[in-house]
PDB file of N, CA, C and O in Angstrom:
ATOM      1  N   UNK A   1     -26.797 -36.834  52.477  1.00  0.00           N
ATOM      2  CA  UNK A   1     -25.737 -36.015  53.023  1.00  0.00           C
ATOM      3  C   UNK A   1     -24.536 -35.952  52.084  1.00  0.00           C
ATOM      4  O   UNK A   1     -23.710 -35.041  52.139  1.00  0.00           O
ATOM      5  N   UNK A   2     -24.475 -37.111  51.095  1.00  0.00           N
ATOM      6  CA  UNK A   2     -23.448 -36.958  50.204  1.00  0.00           C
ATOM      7  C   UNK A   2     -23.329 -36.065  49.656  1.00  0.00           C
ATOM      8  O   UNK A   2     -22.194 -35.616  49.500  1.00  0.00           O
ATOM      9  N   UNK A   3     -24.920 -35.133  48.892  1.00  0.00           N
ATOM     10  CA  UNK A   3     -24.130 -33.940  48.394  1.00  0.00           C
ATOM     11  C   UNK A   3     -23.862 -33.089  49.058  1.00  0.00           C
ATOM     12  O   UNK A   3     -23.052 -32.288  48.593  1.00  0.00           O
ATOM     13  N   UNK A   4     -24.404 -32.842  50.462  1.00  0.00           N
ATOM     14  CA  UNK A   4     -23.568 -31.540  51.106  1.00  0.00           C
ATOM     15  C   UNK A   4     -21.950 -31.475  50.915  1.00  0.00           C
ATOM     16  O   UNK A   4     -21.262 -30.504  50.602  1.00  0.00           O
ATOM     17  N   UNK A   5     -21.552 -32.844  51.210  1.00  0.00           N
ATOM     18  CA  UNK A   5     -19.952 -32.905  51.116  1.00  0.00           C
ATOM     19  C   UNK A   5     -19.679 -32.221  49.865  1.00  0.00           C
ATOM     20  O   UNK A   5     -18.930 -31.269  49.647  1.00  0.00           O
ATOM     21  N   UNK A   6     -20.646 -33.079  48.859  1.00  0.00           N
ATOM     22  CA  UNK A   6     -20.090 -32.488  47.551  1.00  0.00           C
ATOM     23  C   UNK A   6     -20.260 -31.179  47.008  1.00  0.00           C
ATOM     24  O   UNK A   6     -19.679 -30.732  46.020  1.00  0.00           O
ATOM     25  N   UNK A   7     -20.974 -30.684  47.618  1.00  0.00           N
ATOM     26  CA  UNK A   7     -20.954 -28.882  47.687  1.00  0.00           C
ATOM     27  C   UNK A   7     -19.744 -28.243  48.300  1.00  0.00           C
ATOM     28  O   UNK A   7     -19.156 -27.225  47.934  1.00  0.00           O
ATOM     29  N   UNK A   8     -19.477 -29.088  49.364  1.00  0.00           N
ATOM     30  CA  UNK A   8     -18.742 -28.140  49.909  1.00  0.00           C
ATOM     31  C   UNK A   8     -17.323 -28.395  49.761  1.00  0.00           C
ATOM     32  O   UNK A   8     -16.427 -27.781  50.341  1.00  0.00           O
ATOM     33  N   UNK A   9     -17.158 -29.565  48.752  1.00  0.00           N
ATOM     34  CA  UNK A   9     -16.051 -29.444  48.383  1.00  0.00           C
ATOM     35  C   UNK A   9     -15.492 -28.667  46.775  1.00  0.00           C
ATOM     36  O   UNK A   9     -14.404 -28.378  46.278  1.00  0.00           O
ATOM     37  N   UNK A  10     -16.865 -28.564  46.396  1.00  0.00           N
ATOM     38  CA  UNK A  10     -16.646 -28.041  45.601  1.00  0.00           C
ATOM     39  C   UNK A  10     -16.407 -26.419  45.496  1.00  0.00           C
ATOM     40  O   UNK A  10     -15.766 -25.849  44.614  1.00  0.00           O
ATOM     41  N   UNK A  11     -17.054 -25.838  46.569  1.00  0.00           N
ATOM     42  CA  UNK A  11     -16.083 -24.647  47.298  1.00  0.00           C
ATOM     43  C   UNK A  11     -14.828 -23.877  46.908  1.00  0.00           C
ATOM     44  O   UNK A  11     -14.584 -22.790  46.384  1.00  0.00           O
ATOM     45  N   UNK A  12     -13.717 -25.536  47.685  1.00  0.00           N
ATOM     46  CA  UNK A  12     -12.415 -25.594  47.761  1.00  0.00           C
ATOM     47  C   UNK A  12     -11.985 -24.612  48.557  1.00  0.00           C
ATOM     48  O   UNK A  12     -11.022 -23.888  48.306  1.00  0.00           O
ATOM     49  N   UNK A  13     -12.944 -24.539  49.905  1.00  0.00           N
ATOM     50  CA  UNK A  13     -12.762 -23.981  51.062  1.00  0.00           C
ATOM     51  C   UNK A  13     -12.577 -24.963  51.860  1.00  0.00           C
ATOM     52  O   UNK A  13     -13.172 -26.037  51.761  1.00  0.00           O
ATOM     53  N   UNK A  14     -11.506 -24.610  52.959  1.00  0.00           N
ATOM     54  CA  UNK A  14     -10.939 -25.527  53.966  1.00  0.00           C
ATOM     55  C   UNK A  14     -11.862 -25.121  55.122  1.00  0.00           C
ATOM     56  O   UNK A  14     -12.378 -26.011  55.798  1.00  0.00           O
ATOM     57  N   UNK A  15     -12.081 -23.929  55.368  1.00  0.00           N
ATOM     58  CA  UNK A  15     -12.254 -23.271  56.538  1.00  0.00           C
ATOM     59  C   UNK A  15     -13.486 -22.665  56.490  1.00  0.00           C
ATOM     60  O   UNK A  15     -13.869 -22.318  55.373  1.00  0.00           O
ATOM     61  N   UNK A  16     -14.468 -22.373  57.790  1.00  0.00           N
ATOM     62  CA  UNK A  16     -15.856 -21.137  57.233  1.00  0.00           C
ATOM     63  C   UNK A  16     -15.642 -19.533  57.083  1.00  0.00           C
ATOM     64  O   UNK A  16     -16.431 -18.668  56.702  1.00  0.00           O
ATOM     65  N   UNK A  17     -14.173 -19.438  57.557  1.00  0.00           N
ATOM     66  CA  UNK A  17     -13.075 -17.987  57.031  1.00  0.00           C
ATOM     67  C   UNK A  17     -13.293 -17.942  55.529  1.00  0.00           C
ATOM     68  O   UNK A  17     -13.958 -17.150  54.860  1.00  0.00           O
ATOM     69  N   UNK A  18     -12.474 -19.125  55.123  1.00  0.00           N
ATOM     70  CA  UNK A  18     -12.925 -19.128  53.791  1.00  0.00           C
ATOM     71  C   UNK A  18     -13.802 -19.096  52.829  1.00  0.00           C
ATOM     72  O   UNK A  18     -13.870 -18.552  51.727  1.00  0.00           O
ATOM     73  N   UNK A  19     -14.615 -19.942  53.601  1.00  0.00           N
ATOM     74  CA  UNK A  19     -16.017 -19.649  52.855  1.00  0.00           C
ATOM     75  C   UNK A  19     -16.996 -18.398  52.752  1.00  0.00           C
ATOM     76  O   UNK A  19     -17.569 -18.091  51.706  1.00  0.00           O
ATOM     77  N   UNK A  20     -17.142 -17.611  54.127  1.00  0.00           N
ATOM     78  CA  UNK A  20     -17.331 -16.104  54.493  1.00  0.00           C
ATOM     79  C   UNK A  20     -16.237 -15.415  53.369  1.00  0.00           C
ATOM     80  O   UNK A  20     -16.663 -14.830  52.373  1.00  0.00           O
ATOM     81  N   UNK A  21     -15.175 -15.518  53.575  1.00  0.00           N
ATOM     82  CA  UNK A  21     -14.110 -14.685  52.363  1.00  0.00           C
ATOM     83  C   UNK A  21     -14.998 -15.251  50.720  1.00  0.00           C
ATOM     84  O   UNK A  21     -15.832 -14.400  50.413  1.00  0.00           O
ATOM     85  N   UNK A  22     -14.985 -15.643  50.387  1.00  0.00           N
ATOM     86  CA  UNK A  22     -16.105 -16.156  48.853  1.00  0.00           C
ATOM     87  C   UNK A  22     -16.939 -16.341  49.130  1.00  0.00           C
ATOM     88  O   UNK A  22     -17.275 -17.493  48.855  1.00  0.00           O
ATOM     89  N   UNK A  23     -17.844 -15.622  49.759  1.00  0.00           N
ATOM     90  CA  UNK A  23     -18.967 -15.863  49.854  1.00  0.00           C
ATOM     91  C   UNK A  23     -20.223 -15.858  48.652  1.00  0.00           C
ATOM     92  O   UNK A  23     -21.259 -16.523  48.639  1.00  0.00           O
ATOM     93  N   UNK A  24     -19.798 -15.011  47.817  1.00  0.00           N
ATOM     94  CA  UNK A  24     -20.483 -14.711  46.649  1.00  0.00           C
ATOM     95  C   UNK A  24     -20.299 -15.931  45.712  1.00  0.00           C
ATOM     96  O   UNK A  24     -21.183 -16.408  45.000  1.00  0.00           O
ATOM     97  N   UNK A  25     -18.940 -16.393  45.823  1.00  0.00           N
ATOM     98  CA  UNK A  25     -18.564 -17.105  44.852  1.00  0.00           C
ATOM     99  C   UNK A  25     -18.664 -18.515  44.813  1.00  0.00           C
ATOM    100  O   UNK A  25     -18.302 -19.194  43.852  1.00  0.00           O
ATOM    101  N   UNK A  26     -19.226 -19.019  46.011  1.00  0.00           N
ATOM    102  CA  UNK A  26     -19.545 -20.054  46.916  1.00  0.00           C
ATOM    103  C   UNK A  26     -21.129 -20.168  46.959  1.00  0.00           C
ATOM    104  O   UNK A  26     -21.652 -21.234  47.283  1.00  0.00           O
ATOM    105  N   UNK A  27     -21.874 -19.064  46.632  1.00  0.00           N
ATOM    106  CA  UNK A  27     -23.474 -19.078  46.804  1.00  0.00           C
ATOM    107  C   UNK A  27     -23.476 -19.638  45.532  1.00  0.00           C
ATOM    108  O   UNK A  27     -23.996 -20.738  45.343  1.00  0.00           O
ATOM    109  N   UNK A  28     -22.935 -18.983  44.611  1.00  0.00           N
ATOM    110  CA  UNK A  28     -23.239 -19.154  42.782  1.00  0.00           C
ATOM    111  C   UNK A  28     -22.867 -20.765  42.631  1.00  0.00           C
ATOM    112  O   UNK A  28     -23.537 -21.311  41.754  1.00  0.00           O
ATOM    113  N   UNK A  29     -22.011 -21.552  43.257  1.00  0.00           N
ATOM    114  CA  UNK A  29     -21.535 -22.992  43.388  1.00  0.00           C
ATOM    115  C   UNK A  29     -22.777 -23.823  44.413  1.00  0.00           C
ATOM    116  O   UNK A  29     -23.207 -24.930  44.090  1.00  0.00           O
ATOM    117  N   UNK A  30     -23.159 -23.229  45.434  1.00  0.00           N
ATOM    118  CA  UNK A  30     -24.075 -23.684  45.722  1.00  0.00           C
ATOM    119  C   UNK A  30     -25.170 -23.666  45.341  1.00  0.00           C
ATOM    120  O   UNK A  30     -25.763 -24.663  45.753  1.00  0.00           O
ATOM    121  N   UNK A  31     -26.000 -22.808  44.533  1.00  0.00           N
ATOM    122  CA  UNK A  31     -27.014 -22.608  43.571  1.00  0.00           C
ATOM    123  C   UNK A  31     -27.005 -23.875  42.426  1.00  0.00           C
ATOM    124  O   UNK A  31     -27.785 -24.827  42.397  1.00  0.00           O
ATOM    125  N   UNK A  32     -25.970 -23.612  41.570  1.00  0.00           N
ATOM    126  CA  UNK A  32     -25.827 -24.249  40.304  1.00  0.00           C
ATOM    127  C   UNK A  32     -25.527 -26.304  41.042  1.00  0.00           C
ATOM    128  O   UNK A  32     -25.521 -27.279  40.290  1.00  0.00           O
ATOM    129  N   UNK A  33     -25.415 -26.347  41.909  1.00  0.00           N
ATOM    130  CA  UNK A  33     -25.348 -27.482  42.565  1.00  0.00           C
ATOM    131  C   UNK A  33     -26.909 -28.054  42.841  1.00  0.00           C
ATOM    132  O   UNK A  33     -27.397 -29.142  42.535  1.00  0.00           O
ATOM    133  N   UNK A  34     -27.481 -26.947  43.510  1.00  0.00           N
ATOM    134  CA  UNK A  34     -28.881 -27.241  43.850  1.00  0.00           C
ATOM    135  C   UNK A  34     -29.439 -27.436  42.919  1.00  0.00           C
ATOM    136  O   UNK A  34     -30.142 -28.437  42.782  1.00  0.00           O
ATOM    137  N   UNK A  35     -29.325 -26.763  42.243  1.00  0.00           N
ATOM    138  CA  UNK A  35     -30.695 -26.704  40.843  1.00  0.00           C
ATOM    139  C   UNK A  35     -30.337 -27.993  39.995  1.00  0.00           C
ATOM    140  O   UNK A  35     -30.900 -28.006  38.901  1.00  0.00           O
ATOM    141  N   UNK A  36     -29.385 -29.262  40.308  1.00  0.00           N
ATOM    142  CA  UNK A  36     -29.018 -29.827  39.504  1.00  0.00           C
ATOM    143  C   UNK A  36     -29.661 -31.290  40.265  1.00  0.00           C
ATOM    144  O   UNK A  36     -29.466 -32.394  39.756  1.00  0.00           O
ATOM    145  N   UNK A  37     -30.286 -31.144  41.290  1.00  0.00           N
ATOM    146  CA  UNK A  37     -30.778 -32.371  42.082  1.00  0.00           C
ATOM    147  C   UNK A  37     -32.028 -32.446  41.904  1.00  0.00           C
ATOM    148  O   UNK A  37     -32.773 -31.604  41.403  1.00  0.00           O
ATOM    149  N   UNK A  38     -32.261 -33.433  42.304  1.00  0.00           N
ATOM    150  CA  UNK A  38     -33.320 -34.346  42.230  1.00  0.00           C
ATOM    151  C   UNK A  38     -34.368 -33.691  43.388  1.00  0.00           C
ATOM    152  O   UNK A  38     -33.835 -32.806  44.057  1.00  0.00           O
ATOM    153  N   UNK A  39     -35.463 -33.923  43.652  1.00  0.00           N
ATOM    154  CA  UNK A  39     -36.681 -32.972  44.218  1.00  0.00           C
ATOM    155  C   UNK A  39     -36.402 -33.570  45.511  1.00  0.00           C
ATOM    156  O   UNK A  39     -35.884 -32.832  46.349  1.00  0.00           O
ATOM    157  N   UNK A  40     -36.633 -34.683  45.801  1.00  0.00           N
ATOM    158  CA  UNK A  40     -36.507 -35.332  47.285  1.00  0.00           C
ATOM    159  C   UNK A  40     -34.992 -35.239  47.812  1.00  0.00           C
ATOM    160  O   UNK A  40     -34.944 -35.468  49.021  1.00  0.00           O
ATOM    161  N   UNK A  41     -33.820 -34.981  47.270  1.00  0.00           N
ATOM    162  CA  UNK A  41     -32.391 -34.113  47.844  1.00  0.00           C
ATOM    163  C   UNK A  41     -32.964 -32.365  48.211  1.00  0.00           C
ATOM    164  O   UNK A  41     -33.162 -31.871  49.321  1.00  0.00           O
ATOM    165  N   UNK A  42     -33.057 -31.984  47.399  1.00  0.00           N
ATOM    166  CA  UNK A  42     -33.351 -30.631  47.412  1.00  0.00           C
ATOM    167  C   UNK A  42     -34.483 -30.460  48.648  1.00  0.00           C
ATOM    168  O   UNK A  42     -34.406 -29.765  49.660  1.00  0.00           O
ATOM    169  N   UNK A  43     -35.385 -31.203  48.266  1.00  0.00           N
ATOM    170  CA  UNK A  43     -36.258 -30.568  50.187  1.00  0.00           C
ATOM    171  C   UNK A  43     -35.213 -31.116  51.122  1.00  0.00           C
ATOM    172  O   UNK A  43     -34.797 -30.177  51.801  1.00  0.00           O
ATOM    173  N   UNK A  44     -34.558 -32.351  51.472  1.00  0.00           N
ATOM    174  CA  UNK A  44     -33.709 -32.917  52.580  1.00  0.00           C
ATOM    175  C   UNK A  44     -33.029 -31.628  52.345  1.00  0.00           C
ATOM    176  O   UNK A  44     -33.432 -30.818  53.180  1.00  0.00           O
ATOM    177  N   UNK A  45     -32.224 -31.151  51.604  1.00  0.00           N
ATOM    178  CA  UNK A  45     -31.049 -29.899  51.862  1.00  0.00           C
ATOM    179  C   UNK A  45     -31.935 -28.469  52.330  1.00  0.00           C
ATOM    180  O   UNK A  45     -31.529 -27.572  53.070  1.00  0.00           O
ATOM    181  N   UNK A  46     -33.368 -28.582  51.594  1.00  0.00           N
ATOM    182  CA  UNK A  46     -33.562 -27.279  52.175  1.00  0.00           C
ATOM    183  C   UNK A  46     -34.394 -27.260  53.875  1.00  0.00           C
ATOM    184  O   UNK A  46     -34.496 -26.262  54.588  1.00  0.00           O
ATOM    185  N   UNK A  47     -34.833 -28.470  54.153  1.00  0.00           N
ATOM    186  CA  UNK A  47     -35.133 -28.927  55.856  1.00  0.00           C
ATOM    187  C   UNK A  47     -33.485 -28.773  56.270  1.00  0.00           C
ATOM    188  O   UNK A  47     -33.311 -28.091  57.279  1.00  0.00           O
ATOM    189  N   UNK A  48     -32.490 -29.210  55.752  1.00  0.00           N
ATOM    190  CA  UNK A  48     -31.547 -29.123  56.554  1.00  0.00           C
ATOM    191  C   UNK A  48     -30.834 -28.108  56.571  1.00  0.00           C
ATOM    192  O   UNK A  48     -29.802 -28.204  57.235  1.00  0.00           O
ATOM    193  N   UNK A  49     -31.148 -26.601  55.761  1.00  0.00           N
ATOM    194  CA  UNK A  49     -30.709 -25.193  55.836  1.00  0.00           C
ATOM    195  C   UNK A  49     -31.437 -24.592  56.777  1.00  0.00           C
ATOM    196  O   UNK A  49     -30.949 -23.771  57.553  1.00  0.00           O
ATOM    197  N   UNK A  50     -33.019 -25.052  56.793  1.00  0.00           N
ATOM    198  CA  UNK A  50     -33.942 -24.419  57.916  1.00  0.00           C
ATOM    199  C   UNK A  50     -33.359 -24.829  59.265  1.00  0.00           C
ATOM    200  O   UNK A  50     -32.989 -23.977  60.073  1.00  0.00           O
ATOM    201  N   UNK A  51     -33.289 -25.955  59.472  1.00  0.00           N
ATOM    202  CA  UNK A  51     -32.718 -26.193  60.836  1.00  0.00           C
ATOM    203  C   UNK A  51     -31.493 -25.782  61.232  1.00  0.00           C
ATOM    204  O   UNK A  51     -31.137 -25.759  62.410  1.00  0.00           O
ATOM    205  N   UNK A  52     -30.729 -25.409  60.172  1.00  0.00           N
ATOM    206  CA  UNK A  52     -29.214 -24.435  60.538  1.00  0.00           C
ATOM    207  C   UNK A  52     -29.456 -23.863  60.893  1.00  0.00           C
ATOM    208  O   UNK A  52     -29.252 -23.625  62.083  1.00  0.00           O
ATOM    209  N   UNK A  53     -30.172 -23.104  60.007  1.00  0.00           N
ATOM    210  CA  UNK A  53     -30.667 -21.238  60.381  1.00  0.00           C
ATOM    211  C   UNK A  53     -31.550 -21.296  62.219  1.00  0.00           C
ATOM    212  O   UNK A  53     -31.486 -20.639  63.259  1.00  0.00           O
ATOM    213  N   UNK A  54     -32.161 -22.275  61.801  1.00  0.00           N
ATOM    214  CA  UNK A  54     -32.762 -21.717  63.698  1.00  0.00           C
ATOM    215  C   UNK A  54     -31.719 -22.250  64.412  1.00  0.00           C
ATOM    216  O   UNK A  54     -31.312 -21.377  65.179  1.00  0.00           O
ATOM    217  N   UNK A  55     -31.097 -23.256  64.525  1.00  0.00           N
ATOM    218  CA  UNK A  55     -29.934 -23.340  65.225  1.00  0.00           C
ATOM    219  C   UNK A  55     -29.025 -22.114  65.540  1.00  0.00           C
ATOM    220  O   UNK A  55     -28.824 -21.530  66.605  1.00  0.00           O
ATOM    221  N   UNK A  56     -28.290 -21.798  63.649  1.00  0.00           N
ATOM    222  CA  UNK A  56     -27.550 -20.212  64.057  1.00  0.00           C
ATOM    223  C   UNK A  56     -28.446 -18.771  64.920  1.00  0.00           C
ATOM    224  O   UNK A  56     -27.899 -18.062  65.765  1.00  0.00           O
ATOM    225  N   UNK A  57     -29.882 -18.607  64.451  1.00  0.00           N
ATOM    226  CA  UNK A  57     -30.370 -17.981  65.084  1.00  0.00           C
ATOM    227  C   UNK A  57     -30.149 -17.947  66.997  1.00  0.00           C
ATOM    228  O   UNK A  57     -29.630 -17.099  67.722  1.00  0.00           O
ATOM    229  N   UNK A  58     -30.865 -19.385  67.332  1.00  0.00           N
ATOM    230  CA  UNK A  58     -31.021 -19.454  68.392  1.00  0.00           C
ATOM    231  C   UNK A  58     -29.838 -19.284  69.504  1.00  0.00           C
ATOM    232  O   UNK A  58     -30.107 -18.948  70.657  1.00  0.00           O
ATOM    233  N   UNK A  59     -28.672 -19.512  69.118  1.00  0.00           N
ATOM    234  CA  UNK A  59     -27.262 -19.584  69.144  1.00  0.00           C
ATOM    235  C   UNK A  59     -26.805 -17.897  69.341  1.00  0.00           C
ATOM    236  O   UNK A  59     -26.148 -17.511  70.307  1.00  0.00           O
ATOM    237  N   UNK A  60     -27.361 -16.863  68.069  1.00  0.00           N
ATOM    238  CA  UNK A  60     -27.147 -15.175  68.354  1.00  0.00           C
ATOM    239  C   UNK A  60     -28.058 -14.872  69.492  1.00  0.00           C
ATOM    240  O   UNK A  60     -27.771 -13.981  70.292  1.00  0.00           O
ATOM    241  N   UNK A  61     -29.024 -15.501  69.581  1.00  0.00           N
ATOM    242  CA  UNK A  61     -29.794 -14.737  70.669  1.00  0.00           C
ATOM    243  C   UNK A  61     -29.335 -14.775  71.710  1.00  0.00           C
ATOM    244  O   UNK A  61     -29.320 -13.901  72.577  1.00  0.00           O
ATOM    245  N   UNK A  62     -28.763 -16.176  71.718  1.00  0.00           N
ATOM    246  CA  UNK A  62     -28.089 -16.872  73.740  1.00  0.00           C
ATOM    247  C   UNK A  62     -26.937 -16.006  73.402  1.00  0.00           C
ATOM    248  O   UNK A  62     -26.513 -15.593  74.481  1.00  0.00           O
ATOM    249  N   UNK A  63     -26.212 -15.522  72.424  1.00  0.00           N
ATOM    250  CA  UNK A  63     -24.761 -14.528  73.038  1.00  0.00           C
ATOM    251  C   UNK A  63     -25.529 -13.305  72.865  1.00  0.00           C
ATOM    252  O   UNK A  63     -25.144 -12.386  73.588  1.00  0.00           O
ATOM    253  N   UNK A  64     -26.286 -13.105  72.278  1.00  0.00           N
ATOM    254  CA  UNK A  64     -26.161 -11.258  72.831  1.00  0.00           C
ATOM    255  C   UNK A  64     -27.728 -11.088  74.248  1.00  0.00           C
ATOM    256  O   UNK A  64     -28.178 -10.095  74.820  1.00  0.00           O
ATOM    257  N   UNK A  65     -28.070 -12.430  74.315  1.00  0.00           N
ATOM    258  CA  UNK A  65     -28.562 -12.214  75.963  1.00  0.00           C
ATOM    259  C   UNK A  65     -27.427 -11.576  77.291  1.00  0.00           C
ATOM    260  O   UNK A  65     -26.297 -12.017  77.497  1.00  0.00           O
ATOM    261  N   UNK A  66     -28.283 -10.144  78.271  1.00  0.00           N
ATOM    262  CA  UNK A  66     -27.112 -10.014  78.705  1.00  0.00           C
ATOM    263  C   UNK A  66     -27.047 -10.846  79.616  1.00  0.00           C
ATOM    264  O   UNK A  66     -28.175 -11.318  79.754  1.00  0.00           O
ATOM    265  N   UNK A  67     -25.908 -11.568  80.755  1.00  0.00           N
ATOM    266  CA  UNK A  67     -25.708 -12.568  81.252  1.00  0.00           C
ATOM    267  C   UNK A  67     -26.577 -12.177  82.521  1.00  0.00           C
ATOM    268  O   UNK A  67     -26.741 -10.983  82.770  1.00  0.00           O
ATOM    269  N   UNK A  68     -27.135 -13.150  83.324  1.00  0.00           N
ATOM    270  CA  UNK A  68     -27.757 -12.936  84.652  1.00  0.00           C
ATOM    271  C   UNK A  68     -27.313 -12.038  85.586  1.00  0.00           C
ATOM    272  O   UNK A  68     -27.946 -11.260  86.300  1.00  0.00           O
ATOM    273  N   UNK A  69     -26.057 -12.265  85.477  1.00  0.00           N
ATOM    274  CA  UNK A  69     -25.668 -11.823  86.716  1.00  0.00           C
ATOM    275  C   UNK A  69     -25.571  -9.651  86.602  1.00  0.00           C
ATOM    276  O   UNK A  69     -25.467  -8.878  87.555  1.00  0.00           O
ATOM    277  N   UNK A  70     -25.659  -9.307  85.117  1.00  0.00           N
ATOM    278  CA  UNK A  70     -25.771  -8.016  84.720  1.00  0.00           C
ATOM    279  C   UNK A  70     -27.363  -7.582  84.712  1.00  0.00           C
ATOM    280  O   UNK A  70     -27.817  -6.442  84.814  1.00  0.00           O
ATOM    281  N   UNK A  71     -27.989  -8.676  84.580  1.00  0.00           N
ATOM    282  CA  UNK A  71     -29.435  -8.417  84.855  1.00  0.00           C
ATOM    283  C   UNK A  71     -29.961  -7.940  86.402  1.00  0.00           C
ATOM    284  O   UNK A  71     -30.776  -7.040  86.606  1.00  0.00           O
ATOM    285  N   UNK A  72     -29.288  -8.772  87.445  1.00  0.00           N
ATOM    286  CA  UNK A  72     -29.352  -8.370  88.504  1.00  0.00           C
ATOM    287  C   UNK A  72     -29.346  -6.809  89.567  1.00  0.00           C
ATOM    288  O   UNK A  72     -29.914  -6.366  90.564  1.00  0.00           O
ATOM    289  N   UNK A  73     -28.329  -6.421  88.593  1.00  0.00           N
ATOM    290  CA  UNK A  73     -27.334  -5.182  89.137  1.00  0.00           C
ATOM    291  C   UNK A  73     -28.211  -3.621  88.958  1.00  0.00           C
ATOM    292  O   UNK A  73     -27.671  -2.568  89.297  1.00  0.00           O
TER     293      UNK A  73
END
């Protein structure tokens, strides 16, 4: 987990505003970060991007479900 920190401080984003605002410039820092690790970091970081992503996924689906009570009507 140490290097996530160290990715993401290397950023020098406070906020995920910020990070969305550089986003481009923040992928190219996260790239050149990745490619610089060791094989057994790099799968732990990329199991732990997969499980973001279905997390964030699963997370859009429950808000744009419409709520029960509009289902009803």
């Amino acid at each position: 987990m140490q290097q996530v920190f160290e990715i993401l401080q290397a950023t020098e984003a406070d906020t995920l505003t910020q990070m969305r605002k550089n986003w481009l410039k923040n992928a190219k820092i996260f790239m050149a970060t990745y490619k610089n690790m060791d094989e057994e970091t790099k799968n732990m970081m990329t199991k732990t991007m997969e499980a973001l992503f279905v997390i964030i996924k699963n997370n859009m689906i429950e808000k744009l479900k419409p709520t029960e009570r509009k289902r009803r009507e």
